[in-house]
ROKESE-224191 format. One record per atom (N, C-alpha, C): residue number from 0; residue in three letters; x, y, z. Coordinates in steps of 0.02 Angstrom, whole numbers. Example, Ala and Ser with C-alpha at 12.3 -4.5 7.8 and 13.67 -1.06 7.14 Angstrom:
// ROKESE-224191
> 0 | ALA | 660 | -284 | 390
> 0 | ALA | 615 | -225 | 390
> 0 | ALA | 660 | -165 | 390
> 1 | SER | 642 | -112 | 354
> 1 | SER | 684 | -53 | 357
> 1 | SER | 645 | 2 | 394
// end
This chain:
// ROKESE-224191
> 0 | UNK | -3159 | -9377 | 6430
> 0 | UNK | -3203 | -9375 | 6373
> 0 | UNK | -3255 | -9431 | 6377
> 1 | UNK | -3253 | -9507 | 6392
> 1 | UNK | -3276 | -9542 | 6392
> 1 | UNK | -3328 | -9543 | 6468
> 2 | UNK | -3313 | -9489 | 6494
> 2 | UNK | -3357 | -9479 | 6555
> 2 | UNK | -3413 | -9437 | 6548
> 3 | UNK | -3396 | -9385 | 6511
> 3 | UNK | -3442 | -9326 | 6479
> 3 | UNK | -3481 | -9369 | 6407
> 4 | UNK | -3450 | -9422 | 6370
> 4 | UNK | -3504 | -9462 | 6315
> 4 | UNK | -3554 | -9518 | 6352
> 5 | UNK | -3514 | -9536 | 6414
> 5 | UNK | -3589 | -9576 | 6452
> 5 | UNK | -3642 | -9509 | 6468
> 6 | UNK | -3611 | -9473 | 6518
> 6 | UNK | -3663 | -9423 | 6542
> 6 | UNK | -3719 | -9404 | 6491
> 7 | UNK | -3693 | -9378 | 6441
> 7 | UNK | -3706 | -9370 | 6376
> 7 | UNK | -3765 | -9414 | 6355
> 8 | UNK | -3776 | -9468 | 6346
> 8 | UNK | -3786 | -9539 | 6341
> 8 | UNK | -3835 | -9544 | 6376
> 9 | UNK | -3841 | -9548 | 6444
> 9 | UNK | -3897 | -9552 | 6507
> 9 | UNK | -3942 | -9513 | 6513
> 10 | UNK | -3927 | -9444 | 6504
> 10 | UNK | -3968 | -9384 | 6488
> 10 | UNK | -3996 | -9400 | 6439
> 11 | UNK | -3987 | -9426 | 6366
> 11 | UNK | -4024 | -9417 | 6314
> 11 | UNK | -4094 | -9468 | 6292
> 12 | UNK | -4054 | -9531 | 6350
> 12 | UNK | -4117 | -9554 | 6353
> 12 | UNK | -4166 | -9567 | 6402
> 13 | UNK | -4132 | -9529 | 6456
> 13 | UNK | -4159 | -9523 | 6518
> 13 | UNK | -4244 | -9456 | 6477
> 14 | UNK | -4217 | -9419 | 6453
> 14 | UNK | -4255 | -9357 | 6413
> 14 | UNK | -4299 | -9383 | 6371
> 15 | UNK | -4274 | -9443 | 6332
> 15 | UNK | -4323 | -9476 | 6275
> 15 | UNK | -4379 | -9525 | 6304
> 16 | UNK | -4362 | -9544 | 6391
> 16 | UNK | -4412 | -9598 | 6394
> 16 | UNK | -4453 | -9550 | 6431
> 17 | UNK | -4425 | -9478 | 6442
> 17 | UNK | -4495 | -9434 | 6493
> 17 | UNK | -4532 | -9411 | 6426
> 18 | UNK | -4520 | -9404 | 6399
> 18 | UNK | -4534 | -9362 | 6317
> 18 | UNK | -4589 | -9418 | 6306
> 19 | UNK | -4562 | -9489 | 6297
> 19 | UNK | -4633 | -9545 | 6284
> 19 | UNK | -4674 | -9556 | 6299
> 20 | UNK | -4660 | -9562 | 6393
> 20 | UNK | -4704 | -9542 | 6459
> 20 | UNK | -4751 | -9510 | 6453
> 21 | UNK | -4718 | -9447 | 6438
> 21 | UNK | -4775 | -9379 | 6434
> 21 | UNK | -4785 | -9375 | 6361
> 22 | UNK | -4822 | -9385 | 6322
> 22 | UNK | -4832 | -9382 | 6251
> 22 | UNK | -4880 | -9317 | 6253
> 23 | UNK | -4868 | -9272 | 6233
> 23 | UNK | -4925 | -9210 | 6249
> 23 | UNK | -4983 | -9216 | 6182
> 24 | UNK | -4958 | -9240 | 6142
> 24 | UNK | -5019 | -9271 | 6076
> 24 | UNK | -5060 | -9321 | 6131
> 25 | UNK | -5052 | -9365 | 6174
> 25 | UNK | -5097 | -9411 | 6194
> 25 | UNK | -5164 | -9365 | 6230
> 26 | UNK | -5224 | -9411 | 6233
> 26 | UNK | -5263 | -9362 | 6268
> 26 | UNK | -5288 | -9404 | 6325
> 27 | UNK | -5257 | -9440 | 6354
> 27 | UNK | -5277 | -9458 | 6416
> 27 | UNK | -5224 | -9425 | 6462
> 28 | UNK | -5160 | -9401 | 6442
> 28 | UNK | -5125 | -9355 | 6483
> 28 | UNK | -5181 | -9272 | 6473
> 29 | UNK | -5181 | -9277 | 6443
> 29 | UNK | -5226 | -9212 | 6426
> 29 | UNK | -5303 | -9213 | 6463
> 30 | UNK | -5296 | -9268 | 6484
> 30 | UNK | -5384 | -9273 | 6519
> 30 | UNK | -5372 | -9226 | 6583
> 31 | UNK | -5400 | -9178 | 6610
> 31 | UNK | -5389 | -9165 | 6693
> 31 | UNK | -5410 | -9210 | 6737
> 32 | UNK | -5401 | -9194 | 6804
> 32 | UNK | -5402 | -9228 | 6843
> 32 | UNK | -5466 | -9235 | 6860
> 33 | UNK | -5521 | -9199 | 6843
> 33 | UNK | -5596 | -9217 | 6863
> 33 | UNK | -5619 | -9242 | 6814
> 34 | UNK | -5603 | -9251 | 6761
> 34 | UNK | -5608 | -9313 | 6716
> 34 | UNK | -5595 | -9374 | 6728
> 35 | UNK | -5536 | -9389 | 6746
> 35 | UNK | -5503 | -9442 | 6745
> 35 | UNK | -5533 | -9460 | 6820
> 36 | UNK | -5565 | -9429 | 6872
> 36 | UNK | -5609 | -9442 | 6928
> 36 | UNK | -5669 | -9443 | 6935
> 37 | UNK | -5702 | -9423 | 6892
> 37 | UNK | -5766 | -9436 | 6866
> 37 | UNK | -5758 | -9518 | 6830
> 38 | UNK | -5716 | -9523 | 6792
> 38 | UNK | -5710 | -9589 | 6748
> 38 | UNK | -5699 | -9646 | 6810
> 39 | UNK | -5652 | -9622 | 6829
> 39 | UNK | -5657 | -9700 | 6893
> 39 | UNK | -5698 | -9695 | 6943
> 40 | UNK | -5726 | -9658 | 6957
> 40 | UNK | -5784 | -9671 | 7002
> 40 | UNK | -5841 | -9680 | 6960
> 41 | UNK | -5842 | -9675 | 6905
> 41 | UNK | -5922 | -9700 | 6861
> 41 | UNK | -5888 | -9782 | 6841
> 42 | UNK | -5827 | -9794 | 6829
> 42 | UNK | -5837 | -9861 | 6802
> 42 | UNK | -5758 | -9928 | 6831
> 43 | UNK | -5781 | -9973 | 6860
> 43 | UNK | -5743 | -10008 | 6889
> 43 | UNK | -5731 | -10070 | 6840
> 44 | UNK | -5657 | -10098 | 6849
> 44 | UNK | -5645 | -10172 | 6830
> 44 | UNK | -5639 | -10165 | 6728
> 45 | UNK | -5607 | -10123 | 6731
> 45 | UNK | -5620 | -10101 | 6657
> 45 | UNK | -5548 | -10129 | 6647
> 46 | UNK | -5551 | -10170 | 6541
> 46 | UNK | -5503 | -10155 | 6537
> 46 | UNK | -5502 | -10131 | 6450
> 47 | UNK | -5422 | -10131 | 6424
> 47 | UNK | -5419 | -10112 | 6359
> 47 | UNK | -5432 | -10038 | 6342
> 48 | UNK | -5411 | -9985 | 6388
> 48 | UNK | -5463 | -9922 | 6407
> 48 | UNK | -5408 | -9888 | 6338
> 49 | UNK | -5446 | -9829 | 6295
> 49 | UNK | -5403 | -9790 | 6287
> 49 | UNK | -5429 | -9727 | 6267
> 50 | UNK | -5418 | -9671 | 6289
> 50 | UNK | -5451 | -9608 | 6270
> 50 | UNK | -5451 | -9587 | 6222
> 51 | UNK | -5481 | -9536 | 6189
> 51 | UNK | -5492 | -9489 | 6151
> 51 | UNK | -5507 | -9416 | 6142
> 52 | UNK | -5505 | -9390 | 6107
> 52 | UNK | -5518 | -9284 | 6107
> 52 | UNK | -5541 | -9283 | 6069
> 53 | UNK | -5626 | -9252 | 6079
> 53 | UNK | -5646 | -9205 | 6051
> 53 | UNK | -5652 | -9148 | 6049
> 54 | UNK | -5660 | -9087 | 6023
> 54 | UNK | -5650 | -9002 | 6027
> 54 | UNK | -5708 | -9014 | 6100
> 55 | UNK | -5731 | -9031 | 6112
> 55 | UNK | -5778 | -9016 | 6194
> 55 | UNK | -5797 | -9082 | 6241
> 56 | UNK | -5765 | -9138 | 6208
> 56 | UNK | -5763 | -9193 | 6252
> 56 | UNK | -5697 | -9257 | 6263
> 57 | UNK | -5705 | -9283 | 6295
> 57 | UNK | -5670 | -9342 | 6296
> 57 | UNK | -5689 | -9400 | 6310
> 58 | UNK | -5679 | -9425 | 6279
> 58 | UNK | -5709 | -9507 | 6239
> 58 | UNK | -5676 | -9572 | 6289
> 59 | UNK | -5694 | -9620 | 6330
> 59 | UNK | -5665 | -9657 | 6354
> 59 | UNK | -5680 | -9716 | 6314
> 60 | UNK | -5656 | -9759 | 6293
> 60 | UNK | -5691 | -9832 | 6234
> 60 | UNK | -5623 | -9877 | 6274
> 61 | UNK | -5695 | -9947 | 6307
> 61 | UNK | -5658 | -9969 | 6357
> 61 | UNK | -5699 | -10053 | 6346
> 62 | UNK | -5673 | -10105 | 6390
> 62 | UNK | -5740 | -10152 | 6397
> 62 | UNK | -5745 | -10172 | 6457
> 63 | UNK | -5776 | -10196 | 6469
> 63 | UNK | -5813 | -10190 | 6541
> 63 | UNK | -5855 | -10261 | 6555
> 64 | UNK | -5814 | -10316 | 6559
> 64 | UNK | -5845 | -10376 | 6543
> 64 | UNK | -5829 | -10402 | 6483
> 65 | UNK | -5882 | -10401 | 6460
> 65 | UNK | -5878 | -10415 | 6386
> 65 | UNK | -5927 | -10385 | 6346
> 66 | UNK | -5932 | -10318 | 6371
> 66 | UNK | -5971 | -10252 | 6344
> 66 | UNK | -5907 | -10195 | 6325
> 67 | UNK | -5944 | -10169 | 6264
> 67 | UNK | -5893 | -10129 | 6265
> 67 | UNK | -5927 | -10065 | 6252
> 68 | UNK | -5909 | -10037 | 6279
> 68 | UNK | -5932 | -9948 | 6331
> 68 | UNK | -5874 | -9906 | 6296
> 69 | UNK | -5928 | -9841 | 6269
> 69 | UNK | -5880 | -9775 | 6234
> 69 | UNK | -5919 | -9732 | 6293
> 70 | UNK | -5904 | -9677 | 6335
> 70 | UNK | -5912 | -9672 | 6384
> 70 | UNK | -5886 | -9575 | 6377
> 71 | UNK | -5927 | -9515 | 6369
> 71 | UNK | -5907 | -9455 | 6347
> 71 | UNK | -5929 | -9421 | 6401
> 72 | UNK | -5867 | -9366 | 6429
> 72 | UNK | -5848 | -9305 | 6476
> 72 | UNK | -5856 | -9259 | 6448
> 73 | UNK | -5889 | -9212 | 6490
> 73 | UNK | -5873 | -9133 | 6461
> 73 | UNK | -5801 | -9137 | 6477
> 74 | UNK | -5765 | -9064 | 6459
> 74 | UNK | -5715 | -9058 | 6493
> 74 | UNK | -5707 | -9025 | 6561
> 75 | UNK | -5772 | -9007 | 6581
> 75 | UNK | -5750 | -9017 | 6672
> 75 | UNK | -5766 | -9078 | 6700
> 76 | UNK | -5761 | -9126 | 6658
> 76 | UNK | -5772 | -9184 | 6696
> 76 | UNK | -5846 | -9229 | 6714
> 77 | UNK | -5880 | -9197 | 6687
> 77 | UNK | -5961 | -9220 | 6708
> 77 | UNK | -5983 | -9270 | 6647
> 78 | UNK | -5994 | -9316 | 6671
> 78 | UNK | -6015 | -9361 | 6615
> 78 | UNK | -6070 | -9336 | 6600
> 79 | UNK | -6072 | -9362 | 6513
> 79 | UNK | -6129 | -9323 | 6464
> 79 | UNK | -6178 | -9363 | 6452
> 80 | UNK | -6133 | -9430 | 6421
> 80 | UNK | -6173 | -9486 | 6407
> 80 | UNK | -6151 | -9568 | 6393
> 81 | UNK | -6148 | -9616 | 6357
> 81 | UNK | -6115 | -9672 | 6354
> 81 | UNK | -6158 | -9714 | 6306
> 82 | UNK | -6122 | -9756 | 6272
> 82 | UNK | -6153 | -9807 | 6215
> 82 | UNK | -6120 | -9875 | 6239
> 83 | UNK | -6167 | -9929 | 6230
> 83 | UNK | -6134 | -9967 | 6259
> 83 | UNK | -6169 | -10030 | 6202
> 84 | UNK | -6147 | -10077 | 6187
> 84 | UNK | -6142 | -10123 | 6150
> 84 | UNK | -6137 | -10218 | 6176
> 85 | UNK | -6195 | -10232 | 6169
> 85 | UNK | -6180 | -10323 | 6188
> 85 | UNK | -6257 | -10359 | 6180
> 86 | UNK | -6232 | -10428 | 6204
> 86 | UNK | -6288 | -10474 | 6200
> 86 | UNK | -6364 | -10474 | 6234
> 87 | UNK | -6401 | -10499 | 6185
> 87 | UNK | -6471 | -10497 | 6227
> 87 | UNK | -6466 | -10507 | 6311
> 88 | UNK | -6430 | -10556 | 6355
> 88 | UNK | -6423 | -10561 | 6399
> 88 | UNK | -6404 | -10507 | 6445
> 89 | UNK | -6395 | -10475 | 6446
> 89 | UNK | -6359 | -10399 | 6481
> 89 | UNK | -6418 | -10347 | 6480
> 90 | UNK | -6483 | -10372 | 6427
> 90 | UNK | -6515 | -10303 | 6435
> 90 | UNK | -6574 | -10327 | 6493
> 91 | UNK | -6609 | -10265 | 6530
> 91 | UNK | -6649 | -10280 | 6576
> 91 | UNK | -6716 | -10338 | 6562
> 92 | UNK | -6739 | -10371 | 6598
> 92 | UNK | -6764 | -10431 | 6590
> 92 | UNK | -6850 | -10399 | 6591
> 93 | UNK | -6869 | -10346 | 6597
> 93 | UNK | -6933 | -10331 | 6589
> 93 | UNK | -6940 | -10303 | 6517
> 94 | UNK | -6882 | -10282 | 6486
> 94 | UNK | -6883 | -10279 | 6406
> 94 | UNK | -6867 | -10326 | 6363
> 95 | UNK | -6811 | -10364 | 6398
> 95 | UNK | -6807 | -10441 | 6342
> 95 | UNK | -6874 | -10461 | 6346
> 96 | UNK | -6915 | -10473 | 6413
> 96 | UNK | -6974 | -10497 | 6394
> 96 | UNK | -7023 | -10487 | 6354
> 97 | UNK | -7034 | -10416 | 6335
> 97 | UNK | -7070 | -10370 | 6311
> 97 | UNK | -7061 | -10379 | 6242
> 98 | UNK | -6991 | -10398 | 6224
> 98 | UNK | -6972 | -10400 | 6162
> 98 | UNK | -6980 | -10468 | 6135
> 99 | UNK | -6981 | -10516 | 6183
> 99 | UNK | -6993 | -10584 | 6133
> 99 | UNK | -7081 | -10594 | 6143
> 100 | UNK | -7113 | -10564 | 6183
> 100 | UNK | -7184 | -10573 | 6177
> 100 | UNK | -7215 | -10523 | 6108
> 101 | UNK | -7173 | -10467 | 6105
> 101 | UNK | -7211 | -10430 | 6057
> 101 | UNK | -7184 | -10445 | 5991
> 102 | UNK | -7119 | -10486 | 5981
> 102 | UNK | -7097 | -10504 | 5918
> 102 | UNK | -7079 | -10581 | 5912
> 103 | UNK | -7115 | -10630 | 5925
> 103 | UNK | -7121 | -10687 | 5929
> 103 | UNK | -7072 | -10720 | 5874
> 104 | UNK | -7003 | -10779 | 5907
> 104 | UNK | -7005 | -10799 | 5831
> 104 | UNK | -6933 | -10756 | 5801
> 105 | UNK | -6914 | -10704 | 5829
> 105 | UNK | -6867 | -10661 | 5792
> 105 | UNK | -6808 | -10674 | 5854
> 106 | UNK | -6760 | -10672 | 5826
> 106 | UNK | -6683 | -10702 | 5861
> 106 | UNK | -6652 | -10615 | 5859
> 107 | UNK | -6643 | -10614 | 5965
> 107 | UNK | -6587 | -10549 | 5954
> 107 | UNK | -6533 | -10556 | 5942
> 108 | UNK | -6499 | -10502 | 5888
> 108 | UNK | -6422 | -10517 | 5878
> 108 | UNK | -6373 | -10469 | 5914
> 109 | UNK | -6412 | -10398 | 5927
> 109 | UNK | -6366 | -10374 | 5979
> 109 | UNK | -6411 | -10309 | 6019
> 110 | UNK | -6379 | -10278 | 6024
> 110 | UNK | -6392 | -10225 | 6052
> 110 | UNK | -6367 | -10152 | 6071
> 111 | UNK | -6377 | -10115 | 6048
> 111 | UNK | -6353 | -10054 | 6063
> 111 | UNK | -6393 | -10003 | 6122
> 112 | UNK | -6373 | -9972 | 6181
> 112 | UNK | -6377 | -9944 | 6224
> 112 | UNK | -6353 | -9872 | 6245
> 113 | UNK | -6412 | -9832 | 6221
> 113 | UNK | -6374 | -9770 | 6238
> 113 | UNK | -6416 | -9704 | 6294
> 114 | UNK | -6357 | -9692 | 6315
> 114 | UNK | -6375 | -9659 | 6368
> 114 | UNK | -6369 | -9594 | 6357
> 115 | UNK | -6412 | -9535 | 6381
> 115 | UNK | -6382 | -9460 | 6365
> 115 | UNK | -6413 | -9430 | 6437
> 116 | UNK | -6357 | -9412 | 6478
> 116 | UNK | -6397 | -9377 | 6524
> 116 | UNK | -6436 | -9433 | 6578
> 117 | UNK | -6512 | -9420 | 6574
> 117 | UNK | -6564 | -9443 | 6628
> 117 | UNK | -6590 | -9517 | 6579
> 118 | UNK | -6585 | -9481 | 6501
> 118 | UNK | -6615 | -9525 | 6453
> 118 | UNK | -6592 | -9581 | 6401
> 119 | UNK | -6624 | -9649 | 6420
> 119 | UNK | -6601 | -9699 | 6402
> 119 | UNK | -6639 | -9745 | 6346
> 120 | UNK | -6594 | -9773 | 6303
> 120 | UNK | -6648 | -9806 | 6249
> 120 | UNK | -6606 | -9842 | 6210
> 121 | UNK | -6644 | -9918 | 6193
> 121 | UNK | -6597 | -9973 | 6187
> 121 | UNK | -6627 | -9986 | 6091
> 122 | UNK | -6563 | -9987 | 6057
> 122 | UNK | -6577 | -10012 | 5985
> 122 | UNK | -6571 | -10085 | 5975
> 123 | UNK | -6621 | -10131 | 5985
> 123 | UNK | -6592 | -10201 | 5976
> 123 | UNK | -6605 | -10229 | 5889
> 124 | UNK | -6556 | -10242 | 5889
> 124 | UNK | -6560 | -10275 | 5807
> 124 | UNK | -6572 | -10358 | 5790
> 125 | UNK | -6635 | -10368 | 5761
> 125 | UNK | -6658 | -10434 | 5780
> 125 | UNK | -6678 | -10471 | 5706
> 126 | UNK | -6674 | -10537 | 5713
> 126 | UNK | -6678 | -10557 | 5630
> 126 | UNK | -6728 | -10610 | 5649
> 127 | UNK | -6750 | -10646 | 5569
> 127 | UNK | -6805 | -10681 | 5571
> 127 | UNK | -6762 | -10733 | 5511
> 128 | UNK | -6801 | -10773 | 5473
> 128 | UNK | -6770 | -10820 | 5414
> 128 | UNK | -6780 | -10757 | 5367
> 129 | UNK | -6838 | -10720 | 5349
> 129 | UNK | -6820 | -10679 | 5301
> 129 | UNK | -6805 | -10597 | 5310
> 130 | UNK | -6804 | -10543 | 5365
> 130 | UNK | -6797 | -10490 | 5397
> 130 | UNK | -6738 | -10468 | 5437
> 131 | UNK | -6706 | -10419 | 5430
> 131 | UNK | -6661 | -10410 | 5499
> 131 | UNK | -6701 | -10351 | 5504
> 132 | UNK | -6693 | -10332 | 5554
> 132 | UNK | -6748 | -10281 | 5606
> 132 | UNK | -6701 | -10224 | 5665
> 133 | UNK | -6732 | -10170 | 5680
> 133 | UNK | -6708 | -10148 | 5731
> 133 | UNK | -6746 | -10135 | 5760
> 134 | UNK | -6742 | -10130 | 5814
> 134 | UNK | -6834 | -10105 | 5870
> 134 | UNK | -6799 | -10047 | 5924
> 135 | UNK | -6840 | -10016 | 5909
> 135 | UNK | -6810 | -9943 | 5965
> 135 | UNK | -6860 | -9958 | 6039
> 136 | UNK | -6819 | -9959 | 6089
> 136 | UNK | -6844 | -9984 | 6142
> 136 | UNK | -6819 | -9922 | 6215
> 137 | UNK | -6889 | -9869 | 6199
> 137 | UNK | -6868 | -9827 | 6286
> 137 | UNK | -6858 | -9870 | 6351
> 138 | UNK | -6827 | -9820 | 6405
> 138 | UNK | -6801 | -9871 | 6458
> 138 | UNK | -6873 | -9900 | 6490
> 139 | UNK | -6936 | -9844 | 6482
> 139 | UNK | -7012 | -9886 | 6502
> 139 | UNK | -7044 | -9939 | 6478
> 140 | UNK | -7012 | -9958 | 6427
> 140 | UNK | -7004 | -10026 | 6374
> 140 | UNK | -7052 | -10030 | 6310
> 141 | UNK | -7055 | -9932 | 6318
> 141 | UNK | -7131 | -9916 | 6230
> 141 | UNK | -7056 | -9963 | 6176
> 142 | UNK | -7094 | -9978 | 6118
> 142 | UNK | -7059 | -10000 | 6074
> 142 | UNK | -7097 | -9991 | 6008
> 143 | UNK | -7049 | -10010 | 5942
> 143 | UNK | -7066 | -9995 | 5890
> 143 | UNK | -7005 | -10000 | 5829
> 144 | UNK | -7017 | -10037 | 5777
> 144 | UNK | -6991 | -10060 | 5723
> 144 | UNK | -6975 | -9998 | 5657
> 145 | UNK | -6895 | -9977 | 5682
> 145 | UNK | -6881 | -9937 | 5665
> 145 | UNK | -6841 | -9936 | 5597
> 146 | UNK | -6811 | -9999 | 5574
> 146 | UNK | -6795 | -9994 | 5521
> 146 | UNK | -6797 | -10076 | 5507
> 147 | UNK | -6809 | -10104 | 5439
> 147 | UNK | -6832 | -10166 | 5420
> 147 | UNK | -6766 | -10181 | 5350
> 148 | UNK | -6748 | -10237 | 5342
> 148 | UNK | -6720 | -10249 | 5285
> 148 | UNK | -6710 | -10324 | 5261
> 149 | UNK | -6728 | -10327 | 5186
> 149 | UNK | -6740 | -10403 | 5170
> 149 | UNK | -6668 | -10452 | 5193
> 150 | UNK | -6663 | -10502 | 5187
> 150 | UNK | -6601 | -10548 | 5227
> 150 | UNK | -6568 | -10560 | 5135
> 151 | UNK | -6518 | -10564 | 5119
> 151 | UNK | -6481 | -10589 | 5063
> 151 | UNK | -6514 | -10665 | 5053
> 152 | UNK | -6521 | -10686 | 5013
> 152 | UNK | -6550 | -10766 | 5001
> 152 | UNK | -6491 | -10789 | 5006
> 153 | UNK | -6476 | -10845 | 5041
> 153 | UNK | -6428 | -10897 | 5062
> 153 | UNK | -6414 | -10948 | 4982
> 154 | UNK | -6338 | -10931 | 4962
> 154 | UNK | -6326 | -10980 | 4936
> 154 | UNK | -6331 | -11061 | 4938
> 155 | UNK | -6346 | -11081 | 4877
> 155 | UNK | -6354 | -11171 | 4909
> 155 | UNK | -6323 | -11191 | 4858
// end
């Protein structure tokens, strides 16, 4: 009896840790394999990765440095597009330039980066003593002041 309650025993959680393993709710088991090969060959040295499902994509939200990249598959695997998020320093240096010559004076606070396809275009959000700002910036470096808002007056 006590041979058949180990057996018993080993099986049940031998079953519960494949059951955890394989979580069929997760969707990075659910990603196929030209997904999940498309994903590592588009992006190296990543960490904190964890997927997601949408009804026609899958969502990778990962960081990558100290950027952090949401990164979307069809489901055969073909990347669609990617958003990517960080400091003035990271964006190309013929548009930072562009951006402190044409907005003199205004401090970037970040940046948003999004990609669709072929087409690329950077939201940088930039402040002044009295303005926070966003400037829509194509990858040819046209630009333009897309949304404006007064700053809260600083308690004293």
């Amino acid at each position: 009896m006590k041979k058949i309650t180990l057996f018993l025993m080993i099986a049940l959680f031998t079953a519960t840790g494949a059951a955890l393993a394989n979580d069929p709710n997760d969707p990075v088991d659910k990603a196929n394999e030209k997904v999940t090969r498309s994903f590592e060959s588009d992006y190296k040295a990543v960490s904190e990765l964890k997927w997601f499902e949408s009804t026609d994509h899958f969502i990778a939200v990962f960081k990558q440095e100290d950027i952090l990249v949401k990164a979307r598959y069809d489901k055969g695997g073909k990347f669609v597009g990617s958003t990517r998020y960080y400091k003035e320093e990271h964006l190309p240096i013929f548009i930072l330039n562009k951006l402190k010559k044409k907005y003199p004076g205004k401090e970037i606070f970040g940046v948003t980066e999004l990609a669709e396809g072929e087409d690329m275009e950077y939201h940088v959000k930039m402040t002044d003593e009295k303005n926070w700002y966003t400037v829509k910036v194509s990858a040819a470096g046209t630009m333009g002041i897309t949304e404006k808002y007064k700053r809260a007056a600083e308690q004293r």
